[in-house]
C-alpha positions as CSV (number, residue, x, y, z in Angstrom):
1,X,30.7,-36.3,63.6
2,X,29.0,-32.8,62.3
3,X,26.0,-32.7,60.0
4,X,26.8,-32.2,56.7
5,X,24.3,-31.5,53.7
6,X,22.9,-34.2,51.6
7,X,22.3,-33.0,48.1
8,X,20.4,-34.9,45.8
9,X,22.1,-35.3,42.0
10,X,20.0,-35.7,38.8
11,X,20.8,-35.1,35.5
12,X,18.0,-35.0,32.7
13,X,18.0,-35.3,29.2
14,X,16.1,-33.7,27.1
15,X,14.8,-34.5,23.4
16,X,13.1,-31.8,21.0
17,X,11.7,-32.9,18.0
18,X,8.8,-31.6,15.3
19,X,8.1,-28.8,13.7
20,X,5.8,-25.7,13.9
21,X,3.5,-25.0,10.4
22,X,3.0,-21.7,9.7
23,X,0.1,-20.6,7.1
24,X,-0.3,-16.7,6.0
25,X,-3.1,-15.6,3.7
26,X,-3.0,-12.2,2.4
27,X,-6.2,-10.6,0.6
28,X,-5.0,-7.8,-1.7
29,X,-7.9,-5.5,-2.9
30,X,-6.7,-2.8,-4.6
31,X,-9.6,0.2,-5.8
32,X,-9.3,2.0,-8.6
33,X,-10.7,5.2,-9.3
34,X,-10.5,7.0,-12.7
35,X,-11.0,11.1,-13.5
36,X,-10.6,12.7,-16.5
37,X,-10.5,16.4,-17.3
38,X,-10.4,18.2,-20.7
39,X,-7.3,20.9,-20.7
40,X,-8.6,24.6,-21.2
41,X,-6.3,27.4,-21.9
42,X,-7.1,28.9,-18.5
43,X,-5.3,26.3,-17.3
44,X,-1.4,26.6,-19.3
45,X,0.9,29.1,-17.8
46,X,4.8,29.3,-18.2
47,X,4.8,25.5,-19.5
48,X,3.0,24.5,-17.0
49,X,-0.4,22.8,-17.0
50,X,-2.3,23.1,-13.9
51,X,-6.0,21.3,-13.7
52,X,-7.9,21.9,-10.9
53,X,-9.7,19.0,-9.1
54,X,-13.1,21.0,-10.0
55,X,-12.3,20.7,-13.7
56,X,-12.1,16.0,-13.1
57,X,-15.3,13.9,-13.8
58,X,-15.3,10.8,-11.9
59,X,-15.9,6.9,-13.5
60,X,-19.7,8.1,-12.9
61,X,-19.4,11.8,-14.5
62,X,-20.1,13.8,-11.5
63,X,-17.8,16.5,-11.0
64,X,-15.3,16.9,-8.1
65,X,-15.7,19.2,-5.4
66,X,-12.4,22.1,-4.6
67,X,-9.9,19.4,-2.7
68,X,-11.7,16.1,-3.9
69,X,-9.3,14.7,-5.5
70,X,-7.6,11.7,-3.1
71,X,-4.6,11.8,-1.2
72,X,-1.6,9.6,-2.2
73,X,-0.1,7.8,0.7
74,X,1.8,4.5,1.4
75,X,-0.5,1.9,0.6
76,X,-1.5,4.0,-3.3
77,X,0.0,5.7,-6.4
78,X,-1.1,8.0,-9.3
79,X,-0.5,7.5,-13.4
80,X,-1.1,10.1,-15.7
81,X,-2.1,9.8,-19.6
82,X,-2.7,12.5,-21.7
83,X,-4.1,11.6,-24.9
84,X,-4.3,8.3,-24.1
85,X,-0.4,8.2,-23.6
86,X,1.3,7.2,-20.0
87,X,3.5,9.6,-19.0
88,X,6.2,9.6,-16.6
89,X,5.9,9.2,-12.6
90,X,8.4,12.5,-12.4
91,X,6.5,14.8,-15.2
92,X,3.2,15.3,-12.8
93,X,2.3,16.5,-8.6
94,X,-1.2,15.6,-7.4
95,X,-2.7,17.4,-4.4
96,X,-6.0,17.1,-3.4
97,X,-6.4,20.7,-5.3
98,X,-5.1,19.4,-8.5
99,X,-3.0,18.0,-10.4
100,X,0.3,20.0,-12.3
101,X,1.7,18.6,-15.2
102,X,5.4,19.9,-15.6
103,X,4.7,20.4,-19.7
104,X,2.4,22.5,-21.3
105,X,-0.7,20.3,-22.9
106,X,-2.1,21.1,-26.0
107,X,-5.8,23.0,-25.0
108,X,-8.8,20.2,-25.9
109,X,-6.6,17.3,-25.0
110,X,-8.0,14.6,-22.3
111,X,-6.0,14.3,-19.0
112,X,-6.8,10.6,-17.3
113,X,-5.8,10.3,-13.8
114,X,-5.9,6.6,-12.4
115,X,-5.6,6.5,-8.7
116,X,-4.9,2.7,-7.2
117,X,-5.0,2.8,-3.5
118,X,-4.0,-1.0,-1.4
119,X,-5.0,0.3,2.0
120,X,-7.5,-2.7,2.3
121,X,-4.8,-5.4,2.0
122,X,-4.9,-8.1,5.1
123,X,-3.0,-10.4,6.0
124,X,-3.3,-13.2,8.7
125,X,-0.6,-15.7,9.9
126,X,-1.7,-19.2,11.7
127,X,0.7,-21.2,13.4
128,X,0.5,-24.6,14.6
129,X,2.5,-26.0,17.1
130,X,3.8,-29.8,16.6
131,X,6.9,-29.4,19.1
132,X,7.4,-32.2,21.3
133,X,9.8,-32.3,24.6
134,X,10.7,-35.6,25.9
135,X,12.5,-35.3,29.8
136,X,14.2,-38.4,31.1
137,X,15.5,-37.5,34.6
138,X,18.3,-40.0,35.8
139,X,19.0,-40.3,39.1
């Protein structure tokens, strides 16, 4: 008689049970920084109000340099008030030169520009594992 293979057979069975825990903390700190700038007539042309980021006095009333005023990005966004009023998102464009309002302010009147920037948010995400696999090999 020939040789023929001999193969082993085993099934398993397999249980998975638990759960995994996942824990996120997120640190938001947003900074604020405030300018204001008093509208000169220099500044209105056409219905236009242009202020120029030399003409802004930071929170601590030094004046900005030519291009000091931030850049907007992702992670921040710019209000405007004039007179003490909020205006709307579309009526203003800030550069880092300066800020054009699409209206023509009245000459004397205080522009605020708020700048909040979230660039320093975190966040961090621990999982823990309680997964369990149970094998039972039958033969």
């Amino acid at each position: 008689m020939p040789a023929s293979l001999v193969k082993l057979v085993i099934t398993a069975d397999n249980t998975v049970g638990g759960s995994i825990t996942t824990t996120t903390t997120t640190n938001v700190a947003p900074v604020t920084t405030r300018y204001v700038a008093n509208v000169t007539a220099g500044m209105i042309s056409g219905g236009v109000t242009t202020i120029p980021a030399t003409s802004f006095l930071d929170d601590t009333g030094t004046a900005l340099s030519s291009g000091g005023l931030p850049t907007i990005n992702a992670n921040s966004y710019y209000t405007v008030q004039i007179n003490g009023v909020l205006q709307q998102s579309g009526l203003s464009t800030l550069t880092n030169n300066d800020l054009v309002i699409n209206a023509a302010v009245l000459v004397g009147v205080p522009v605020t520009l708020e700048i909040v920037n979230f660039s320093g948010t975190t966040s961090t995400s621990t999982s823990t594992n309680g997964v369990t696999v149970s094998t039972t090999l039958n033969t």
